[in-house]
N, C-alpha and C positions, 0 to 999 in steps of 0.2 A: 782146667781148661780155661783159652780166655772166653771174658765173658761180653760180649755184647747184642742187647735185644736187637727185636727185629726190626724198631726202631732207629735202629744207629745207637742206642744209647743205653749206657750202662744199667743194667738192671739190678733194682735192690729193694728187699722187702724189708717191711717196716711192722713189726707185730708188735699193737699197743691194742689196748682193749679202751681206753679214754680217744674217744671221735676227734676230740680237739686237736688233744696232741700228737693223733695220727697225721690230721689235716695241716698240721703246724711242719710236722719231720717230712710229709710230703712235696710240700710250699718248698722247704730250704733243698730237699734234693733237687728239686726239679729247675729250680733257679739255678743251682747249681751245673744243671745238664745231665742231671741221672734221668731214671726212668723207674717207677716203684709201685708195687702190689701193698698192698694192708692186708693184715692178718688180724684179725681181732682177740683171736683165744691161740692157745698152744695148739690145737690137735689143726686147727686151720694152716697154721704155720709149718706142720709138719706136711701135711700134704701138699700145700704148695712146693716145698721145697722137695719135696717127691717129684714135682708134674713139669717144675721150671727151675733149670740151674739161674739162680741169682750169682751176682759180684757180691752180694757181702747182705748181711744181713745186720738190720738195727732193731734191739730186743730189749723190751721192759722185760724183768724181772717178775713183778707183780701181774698177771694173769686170772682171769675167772676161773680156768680150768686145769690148768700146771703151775708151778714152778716156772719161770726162765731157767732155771740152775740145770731143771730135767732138760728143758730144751735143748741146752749146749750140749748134753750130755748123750741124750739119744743125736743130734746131729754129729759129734764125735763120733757115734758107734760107728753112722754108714760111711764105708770108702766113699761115696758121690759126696759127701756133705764133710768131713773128715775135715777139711784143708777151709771150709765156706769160711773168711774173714766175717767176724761178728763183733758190732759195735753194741753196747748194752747201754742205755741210757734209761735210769731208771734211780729213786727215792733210796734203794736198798743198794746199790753199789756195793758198800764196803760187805753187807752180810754175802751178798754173792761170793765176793771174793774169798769170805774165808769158806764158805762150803763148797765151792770147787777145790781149793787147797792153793790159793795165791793165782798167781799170773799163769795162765794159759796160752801158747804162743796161737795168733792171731786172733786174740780181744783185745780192745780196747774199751776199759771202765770208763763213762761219763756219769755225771751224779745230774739229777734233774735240778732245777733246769737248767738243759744245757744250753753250752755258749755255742752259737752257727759257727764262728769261727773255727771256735776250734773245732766243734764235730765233723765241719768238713774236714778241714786239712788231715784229721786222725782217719776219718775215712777212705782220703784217698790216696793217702801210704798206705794202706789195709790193702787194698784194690790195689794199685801198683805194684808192690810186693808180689801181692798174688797171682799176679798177671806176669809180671817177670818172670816169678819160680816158674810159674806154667810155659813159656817161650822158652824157658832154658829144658825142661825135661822135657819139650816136643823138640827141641833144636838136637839133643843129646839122641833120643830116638832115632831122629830121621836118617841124623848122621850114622850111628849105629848100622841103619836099614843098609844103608847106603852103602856102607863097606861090606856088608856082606855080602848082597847085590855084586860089587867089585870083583870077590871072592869068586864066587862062583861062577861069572865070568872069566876071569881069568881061569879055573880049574877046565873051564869048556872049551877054552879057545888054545 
């Protein structure tokens, strides 16, 4: 689905457990025109992402209480979170990458610390992307509805 808070503006959680660099990935969203939640442990993370559909999610690896690698993994399992673009910017990058088993379609690896530039731009291809796909399968539906709609009109009339 597309995603925009109630504020007008893109929402996106930010699960760091380091205050700093939560307040740091905050600053650069929000300059940017996002709009974003902090999670500070994984089980925080996951019920956020229960309570509030986010545009995308940005994920340390390193957690007090999970893995990042679980997180991607249980958010993989639910159809609602399935599709959530997720940015991981975190010290362990590369080990992520090999214990999910390489490239995951909709992550994008940043290694700390990250460059703003780039982590927006990567960001908002993620977001864009997903927000397409999402227009195109409500576009594909509607149209669908729509003929059928036709359909059965025409069968009544």
């Amino acid at each position: 689905q597309l995603q925009v808070g109630s504020s007008g503006k893109t929402p996106i959680l930010i699960v760091e457990d380091d205050a700093d660099a939560a307040l740091l990935l905050r600053k650069m969203l929000e300059d940017a025109g996002y709009s974003s939640d902090i999670a500070g442990n994984g089980a925080a993370a996951l019920k956020a992402c229960g309570q509030q559909r986010y545009a995308a999610v940005v994920l340390d690896l390193m957690l007090p209480d999970m893995n990042g690698v679980d997180i991607i993994r249980q958010l993989r399992a639910q159809p609602s979170t399935r599709e959530l673009p997720i940015v991981v910017a975190s010290a362990q990058t590369e080990n992520g990458k090999l214990t999910i088993n390489g490239d995951v379609p909709g992550i994008v690896w940043l290694s700390k610390p990250v460059d703003q530039r780039i982590f927006l731009k990567e960001l908002g291809e993620l977001v864009t992307k997903a927000n397409t796909e999402a227009f195109e399968v409500l576009t594909k539906r509607f149209t669908e509805s729509f003929e059928e709609l036709k359909d059965v009109g025409a069968k009544a009339a």
